[in-house]
Residue frames as qw, qx, qy, qz and C-alpha x, y, z in Angstrom:
[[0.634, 0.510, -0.498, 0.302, 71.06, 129.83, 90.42],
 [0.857, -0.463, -0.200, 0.105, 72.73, 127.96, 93.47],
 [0.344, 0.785, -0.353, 0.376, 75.25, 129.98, 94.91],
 [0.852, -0.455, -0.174, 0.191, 78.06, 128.54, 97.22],
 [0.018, 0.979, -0.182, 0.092, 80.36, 130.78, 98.86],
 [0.754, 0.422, -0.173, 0.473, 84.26, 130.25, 97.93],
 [0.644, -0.623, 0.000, 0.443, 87.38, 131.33, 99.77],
 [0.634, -0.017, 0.474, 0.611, 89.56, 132.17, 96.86],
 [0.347, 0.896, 0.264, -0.085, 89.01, 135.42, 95.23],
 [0.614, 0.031, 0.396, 0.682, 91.59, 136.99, 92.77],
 [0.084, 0.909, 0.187, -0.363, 91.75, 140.60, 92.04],
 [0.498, 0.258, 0.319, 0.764, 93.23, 142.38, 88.67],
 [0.153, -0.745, -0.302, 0.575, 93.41, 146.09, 89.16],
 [0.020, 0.616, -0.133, -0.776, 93.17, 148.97, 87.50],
 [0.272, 0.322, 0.685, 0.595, 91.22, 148.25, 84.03],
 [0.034, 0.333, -0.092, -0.938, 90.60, 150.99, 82.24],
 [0.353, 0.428, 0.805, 0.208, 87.41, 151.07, 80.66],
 [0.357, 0.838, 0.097, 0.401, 87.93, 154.78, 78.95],
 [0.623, -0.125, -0.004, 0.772, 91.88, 155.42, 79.58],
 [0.359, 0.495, -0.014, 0.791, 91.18, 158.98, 78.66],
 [0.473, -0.770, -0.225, -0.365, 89.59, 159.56, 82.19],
 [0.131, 0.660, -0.617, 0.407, 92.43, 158.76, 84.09],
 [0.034, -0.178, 0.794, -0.580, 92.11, 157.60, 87.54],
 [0.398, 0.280, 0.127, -0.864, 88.43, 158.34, 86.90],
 [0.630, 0.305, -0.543, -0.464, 88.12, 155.80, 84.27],
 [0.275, 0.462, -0.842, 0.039, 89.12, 152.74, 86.28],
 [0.909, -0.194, -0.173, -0.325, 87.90, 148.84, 87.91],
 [0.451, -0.426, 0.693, -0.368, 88.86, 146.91, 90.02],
 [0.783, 0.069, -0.534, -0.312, 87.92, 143.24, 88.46],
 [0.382, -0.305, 0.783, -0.384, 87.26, 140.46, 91.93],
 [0.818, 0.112, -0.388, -0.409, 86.94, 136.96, 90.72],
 [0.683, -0.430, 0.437, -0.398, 86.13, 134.04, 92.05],
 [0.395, -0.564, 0.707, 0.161, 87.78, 131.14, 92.38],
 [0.533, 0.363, 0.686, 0.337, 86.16, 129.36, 89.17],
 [0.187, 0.464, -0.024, -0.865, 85.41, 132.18, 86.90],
 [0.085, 0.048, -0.692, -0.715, 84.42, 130.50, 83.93],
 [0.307, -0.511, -0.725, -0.346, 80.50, 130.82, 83.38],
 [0.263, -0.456, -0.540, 0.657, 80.57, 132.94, 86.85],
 [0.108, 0.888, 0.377, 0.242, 77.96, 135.68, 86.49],
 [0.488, 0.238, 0.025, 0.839, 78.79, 139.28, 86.27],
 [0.176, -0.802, -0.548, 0.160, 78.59, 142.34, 88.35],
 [0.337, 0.530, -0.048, 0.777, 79.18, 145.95, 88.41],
 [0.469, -0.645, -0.476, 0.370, 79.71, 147.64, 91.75],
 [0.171, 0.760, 0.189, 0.598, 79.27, 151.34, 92.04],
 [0.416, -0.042, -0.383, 0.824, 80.77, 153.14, 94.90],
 [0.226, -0.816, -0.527, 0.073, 79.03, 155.90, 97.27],
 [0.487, -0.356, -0.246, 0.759, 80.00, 159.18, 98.61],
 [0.027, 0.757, 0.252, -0.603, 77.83, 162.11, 97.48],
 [0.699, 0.649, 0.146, 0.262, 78.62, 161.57, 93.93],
 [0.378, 0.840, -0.153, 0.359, 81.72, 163.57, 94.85],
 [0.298, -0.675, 0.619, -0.269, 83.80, 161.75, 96.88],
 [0.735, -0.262, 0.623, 0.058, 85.72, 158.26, 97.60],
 [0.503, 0.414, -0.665, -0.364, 86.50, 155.73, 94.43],
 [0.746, -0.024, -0.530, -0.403, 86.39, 152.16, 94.10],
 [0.274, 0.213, -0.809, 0.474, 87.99, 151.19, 97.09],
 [0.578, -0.088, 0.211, -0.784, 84.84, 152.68, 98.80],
 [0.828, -0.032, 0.273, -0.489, 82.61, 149.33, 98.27],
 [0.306, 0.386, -0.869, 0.042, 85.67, 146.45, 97.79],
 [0.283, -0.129, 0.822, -0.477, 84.06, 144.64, 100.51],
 [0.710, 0.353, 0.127, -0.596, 81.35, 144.45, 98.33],
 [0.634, 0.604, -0.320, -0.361, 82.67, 143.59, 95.65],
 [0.158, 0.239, -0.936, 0.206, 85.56, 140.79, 97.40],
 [0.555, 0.136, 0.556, -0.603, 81.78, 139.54, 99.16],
 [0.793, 0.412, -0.033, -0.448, 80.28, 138.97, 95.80],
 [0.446, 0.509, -0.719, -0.156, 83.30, 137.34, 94.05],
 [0.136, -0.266, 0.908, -0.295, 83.28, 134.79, 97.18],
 [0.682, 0.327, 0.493, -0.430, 79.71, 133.98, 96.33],
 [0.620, 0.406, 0.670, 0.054, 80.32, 133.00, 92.91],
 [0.426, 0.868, 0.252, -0.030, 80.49, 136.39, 91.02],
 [0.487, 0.388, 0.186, 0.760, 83.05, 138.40, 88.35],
 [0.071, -0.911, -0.379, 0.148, 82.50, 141.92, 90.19],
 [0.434, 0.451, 0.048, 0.778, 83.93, 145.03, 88.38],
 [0.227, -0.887, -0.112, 0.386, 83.84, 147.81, 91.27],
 [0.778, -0.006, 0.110, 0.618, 84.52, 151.22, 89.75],
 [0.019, -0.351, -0.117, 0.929, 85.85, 154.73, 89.95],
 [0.241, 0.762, 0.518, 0.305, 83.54, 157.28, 87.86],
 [0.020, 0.481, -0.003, 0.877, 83.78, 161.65, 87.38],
 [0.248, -0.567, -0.597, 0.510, 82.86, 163.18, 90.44],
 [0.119, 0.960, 0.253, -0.004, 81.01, 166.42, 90.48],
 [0.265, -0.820, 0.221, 0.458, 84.00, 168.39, 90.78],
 [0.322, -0.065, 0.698, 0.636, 85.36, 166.48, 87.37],
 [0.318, -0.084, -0.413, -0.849, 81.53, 167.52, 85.60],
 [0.480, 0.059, 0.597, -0.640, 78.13, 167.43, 86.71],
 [0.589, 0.218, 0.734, -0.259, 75.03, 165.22, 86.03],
 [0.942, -0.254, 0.128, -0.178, 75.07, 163.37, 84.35],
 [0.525, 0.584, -0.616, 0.052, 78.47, 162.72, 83.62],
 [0.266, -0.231, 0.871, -0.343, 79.19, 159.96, 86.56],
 [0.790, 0.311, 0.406, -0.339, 75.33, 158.14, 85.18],
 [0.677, 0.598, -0.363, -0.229, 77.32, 157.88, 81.59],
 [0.280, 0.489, -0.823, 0.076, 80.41, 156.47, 82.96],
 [0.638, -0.137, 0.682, -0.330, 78.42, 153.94, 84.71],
 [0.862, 0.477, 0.150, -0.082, 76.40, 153.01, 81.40],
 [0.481, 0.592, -0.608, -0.218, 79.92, 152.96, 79.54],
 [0.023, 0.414, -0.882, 0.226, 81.58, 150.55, 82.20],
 [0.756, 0.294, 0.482, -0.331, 78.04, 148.35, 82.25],
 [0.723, 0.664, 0.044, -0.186, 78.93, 148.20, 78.60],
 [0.118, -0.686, 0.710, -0.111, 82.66, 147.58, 79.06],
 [0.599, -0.046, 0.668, -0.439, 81.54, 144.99, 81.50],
 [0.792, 0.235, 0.452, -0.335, 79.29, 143.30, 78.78],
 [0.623, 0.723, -0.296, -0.048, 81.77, 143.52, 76.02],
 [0.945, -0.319, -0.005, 0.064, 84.42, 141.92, 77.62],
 [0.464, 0.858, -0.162, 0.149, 86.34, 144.67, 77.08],
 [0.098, 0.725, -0.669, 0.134, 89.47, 143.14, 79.13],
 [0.501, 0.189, -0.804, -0.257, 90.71, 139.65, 78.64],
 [0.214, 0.146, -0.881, 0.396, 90.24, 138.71, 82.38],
 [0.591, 0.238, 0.107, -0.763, 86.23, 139.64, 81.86],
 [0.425, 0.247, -0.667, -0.560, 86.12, 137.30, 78.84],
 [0.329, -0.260, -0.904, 0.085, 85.42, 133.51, 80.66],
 [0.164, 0.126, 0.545, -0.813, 82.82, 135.51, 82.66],
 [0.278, 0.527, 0.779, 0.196, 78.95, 135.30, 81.83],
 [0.158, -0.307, -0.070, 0.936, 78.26, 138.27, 80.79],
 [0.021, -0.503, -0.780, -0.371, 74.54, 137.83, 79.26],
 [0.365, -0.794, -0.255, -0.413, 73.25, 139.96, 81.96],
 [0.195, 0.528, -0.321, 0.762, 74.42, 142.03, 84.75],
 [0.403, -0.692, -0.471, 0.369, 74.00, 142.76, 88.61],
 [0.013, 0.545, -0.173, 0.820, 74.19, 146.55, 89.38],
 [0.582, -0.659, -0.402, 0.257, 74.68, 146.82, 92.80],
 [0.340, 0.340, -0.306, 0.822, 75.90, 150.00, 94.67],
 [0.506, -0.588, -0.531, 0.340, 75.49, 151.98, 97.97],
 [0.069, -0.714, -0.217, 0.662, 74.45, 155.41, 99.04],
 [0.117, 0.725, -0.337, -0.589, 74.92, 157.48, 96.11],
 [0.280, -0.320, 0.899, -0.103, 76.04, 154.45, 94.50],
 [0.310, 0.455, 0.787, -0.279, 72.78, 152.99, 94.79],
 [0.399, 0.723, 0.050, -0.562, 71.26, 155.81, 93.02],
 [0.291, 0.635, -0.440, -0.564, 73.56, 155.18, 90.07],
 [0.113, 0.022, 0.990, 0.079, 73.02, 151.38, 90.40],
 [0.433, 0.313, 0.758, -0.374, 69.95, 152.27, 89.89],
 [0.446, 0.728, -0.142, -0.501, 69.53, 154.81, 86.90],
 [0.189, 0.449, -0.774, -0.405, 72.10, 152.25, 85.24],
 [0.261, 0.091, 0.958, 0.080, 70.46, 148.96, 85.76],
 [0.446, 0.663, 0.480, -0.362, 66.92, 150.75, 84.63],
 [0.466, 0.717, -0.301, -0.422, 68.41, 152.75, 81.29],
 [0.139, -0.309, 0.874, 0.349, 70.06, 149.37, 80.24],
 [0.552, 0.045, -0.667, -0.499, 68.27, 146.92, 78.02],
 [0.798, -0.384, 0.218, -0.411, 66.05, 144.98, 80.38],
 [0.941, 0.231, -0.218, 0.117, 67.40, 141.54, 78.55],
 [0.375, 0.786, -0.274, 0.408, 71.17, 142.73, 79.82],
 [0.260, -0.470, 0.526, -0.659, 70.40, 143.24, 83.45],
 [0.460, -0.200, -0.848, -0.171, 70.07, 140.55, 85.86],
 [0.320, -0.831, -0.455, 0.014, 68.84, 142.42, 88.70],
 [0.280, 0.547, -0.223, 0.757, 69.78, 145.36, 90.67],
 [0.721, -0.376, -0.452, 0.366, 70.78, 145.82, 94.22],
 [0.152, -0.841, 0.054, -0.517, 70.27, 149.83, 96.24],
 [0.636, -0.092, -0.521, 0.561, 72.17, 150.16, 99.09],
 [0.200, -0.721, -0.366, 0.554, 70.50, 153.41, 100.38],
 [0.276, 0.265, 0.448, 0.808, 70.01, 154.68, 97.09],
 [0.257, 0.486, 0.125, -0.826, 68.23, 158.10, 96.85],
 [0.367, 0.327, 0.791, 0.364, 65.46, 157.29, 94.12],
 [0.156, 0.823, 0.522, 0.158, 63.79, 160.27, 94.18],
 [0.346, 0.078, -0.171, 0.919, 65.67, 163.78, 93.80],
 [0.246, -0.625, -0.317, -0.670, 62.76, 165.72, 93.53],
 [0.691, -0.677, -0.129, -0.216, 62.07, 164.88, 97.41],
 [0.815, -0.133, -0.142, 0.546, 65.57, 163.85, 98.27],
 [0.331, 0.461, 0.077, 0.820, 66.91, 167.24, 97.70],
 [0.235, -0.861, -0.272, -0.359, 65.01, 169.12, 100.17],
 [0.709, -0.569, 0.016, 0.417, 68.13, 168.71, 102.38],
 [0.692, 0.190, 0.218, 0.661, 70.42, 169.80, 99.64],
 [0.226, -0.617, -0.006, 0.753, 71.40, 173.84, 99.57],
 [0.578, 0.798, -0.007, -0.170, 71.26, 175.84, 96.34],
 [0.214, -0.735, 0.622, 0.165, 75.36, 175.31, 96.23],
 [0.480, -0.097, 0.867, 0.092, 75.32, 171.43, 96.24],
 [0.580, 0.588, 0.501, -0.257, 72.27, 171.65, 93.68],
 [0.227, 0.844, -0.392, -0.287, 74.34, 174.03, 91.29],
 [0.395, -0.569, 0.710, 0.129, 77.02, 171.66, 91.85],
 [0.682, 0.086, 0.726, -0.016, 75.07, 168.21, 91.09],
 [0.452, 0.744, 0.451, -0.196, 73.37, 170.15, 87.74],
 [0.455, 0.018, 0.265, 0.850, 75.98, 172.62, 86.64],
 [0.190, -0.449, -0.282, 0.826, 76.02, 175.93, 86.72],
 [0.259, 0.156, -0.261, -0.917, 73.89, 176.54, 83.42],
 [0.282, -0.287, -0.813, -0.420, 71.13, 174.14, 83.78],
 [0.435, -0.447, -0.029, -0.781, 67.76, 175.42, 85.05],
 [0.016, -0.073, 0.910, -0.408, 66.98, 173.48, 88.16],
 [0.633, -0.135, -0.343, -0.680, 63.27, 172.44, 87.62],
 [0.772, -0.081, 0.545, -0.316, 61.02, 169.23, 89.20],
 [0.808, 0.575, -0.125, 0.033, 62.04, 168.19, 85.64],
 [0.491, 0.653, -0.537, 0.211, 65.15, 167.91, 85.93],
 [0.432, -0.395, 0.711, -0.390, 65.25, 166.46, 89.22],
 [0.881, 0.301, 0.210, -0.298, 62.80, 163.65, 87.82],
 [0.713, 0.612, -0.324, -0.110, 65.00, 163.23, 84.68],
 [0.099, 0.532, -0.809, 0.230, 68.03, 162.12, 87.46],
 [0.468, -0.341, 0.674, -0.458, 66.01, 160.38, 89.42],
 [0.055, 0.082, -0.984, -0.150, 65.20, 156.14, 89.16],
 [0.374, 0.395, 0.732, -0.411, 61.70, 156.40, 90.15],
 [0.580, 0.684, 0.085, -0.434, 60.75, 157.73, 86.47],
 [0.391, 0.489, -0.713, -0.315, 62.67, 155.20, 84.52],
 [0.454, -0.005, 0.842, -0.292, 60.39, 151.86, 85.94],
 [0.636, 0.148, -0.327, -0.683, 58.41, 150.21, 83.63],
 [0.863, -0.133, 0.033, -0.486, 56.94, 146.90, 83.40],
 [0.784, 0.381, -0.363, 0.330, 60.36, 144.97, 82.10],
 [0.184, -0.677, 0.663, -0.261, 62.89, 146.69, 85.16],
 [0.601, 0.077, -0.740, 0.292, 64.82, 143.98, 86.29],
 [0.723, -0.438, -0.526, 0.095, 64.50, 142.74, 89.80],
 [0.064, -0.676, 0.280, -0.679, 65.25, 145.00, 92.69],
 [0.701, -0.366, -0.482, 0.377, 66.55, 144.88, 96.20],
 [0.089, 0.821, -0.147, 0.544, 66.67, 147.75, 98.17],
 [0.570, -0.269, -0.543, 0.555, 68.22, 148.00, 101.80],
 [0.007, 0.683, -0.138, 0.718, 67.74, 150.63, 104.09],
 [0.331, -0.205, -0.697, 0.601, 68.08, 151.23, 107.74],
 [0.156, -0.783, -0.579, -0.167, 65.10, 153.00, 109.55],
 [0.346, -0.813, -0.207, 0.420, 67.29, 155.28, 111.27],
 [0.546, 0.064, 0.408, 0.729, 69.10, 156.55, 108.16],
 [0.012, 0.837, 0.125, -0.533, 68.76, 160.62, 108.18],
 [0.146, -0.373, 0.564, 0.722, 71.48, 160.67, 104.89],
 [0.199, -0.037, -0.885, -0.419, 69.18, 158.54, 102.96],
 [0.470, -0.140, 0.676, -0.550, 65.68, 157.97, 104.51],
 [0.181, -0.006, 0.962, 0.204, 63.99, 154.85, 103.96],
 [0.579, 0.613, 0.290, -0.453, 60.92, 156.58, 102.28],
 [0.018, 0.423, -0.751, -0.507, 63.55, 156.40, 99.13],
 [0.107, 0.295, -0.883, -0.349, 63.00, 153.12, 98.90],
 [0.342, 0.468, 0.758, -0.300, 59.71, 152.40, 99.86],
 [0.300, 0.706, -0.074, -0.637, 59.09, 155.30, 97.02],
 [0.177, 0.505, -0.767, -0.355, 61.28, 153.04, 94.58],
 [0.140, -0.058, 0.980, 0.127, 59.51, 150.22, 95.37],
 [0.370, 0.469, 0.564, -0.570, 56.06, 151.23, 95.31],
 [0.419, 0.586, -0.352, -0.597, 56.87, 152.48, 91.93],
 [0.017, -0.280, 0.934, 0.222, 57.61, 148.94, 91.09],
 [0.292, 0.281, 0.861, -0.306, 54.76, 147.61, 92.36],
 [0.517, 0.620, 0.195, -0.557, 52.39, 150.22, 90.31],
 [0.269, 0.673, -0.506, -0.467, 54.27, 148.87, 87.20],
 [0.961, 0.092, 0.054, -0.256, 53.75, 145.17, 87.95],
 [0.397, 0.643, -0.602, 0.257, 57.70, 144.68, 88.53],
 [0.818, -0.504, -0.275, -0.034, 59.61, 142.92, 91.28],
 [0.090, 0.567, -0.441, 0.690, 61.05, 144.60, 93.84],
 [0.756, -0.395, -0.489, 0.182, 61.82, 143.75, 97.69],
 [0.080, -0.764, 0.113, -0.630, 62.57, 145.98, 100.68],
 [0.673, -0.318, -0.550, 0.380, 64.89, 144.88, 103.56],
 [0.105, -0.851, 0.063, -0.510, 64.22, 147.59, 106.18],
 [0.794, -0.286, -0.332, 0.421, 66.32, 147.24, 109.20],
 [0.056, -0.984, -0.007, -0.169, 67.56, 149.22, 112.16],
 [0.597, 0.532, -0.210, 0.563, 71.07, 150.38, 111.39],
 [0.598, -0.347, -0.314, 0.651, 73.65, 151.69, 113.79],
 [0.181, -0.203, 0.134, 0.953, 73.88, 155.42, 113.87],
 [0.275, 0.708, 0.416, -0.500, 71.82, 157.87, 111.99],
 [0.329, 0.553, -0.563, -0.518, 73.47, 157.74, 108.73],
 [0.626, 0.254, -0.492, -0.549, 73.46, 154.56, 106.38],
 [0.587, -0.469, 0.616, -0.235, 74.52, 152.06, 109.14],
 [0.895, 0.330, -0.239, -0.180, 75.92, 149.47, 106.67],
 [0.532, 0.544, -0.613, 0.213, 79.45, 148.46, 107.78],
 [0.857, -0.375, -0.238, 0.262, 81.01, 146.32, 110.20],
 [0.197, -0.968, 0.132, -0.084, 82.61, 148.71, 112.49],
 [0.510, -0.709, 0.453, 0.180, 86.30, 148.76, 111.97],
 [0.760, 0.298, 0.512, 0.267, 86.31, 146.12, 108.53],
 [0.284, -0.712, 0.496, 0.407, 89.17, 147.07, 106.24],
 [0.014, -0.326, -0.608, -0.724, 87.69, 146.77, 103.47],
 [0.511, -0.028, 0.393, -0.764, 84.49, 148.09, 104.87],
 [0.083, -0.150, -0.983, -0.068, 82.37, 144.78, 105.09],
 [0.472, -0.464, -0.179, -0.728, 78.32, 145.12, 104.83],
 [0.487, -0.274, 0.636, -0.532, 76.76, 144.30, 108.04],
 [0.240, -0.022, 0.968, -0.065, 75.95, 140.02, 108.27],
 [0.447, 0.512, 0.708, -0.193, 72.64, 140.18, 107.46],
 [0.495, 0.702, -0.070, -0.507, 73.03, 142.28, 104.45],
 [0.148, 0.449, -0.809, -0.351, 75.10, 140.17, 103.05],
 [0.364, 0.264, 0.893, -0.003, 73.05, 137.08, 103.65],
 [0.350, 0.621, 0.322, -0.622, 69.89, 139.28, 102.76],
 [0.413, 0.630, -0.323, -0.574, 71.55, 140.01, 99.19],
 [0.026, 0.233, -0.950, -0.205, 73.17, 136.50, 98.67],
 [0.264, 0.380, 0.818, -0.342, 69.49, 135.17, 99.28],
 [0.418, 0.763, 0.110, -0.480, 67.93, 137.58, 96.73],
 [0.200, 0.581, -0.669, -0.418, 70.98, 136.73, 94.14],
 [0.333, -0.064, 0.938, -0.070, 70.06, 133.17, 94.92],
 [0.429, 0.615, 0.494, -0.441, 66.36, 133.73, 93.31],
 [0.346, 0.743, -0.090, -0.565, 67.28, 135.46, 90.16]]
């Protein structure tokens, strides 16, 4: 699909796609200046699964709409509201929201299949959601420094945060890390993947996604891996100072090029 980037993007705030979460429940809906037939995305925010909301990856999401896409960025439970997996459900509801056209200004969207894109955290849940959907559903999916593996990701993490991520009565096994994690939900069907990462990324390193993709590869999937060195020693995505936060230039080409393919 030919995608030509637009000036004109039109935000409708705050749909609720399960009103009994509150704040927690809500989207953000950025369309572009045609919407009708405009493919559909779901953008997943970052911050440690327990922190920020949707505002967190607008730039993203006001990016996509300008290219062409319907992009629902939105809140989810944060660990402190209930642990894992409750933030992985409310993704799969609002994916399912999303594909139901469950509010009117969704409806003229396509909505046959999905992008899941998100970033840092984010990522992760863009990732567990685009893989546990129906392959047929999803039109690809798009890591921003997604952790893919807990089992190995975790070795930074304290017993505290771990408690936290799990709740305080579930046994904390390599199972159960596994069961969170995207590298054990690939099969031969995954939709398309894109990962980003920056080589100098300490929060996230960029074995993640070489892990995430390799798995792809043993599965006979397609997946792609833009490594690149990032400002700083954390995720170096933004444009220092951008209000939204804006990905750095070349991710954005990087992804619009990869959306362009699919």
């Amino acid at each position: 699909m030919a995608i030509e980037r637009g000036t004109e993007v039109q935000k409708v705030e705050d749909i609720a796609y399960v009103p009994g979460h509150g704040f927690r429940g809500l989207g953000d809906l950025y369309l572009p200046d045609e919407a009708d037939g405009a493919p559909a995305a779901l953008v997943i925010h970052g911050g440690g699964w327990n922190a920020m909301d949707k505002q967190g990856l607008a730039g993203v999401a006001q990016f996509l709409a300008e290219t062409g896409y319907g992009a629902y960025a939105i809140n989810y439970r944060l660990l402190d509201d209930a642990p894992w997996p409750a933030c992985g459900d409310d993704c799969l509801t609002a994916a399912g929201f999303l594909l139901a056209g469950g509010h009117e200004a969704m409806k003229p969207l396509d909505r046959s299949r999905l992008v899941v894109i998100g970033g840092s955290a984010g990522g992760h849940l863009a990732m567990m959601t685009g893989l546990r959907l129906p392959p047929i559903k999803v039109r690809c999916i798009v890591s921003i420094a997604g952790p893919a593996d807990l089992k190995t990701q975790t070795a930074g993490w304290d017993a505290t945060f771990l408690t936290k991520f799990f709740g305080p009565d579930v046994e904390i096994t390599d199972e159960t890390m596994l069961a969170a994690s995207p590298v054990q939900y690939v099969r031969a069907d995954s939709p398309p993947l894109l990962c980003t990462n920056s080589t100098n990324d300490k929060l996230v390193p960029i074995a993640q996604s070489h892990a995430m993709v390799e798995r792809y590869r043993q599965n006979g999937g397609r997946a792609e891996l833009y490594a690149y060195p990032g400002p700083g020693e954390q995720h170096g995505i933004w444009i220092e100072g951008s209000d939204p936060h804006r990905l750095l230039p070349e991710l954005e080409q990087v992804i619009e090029e990869f959306l362009q393919t699919i």
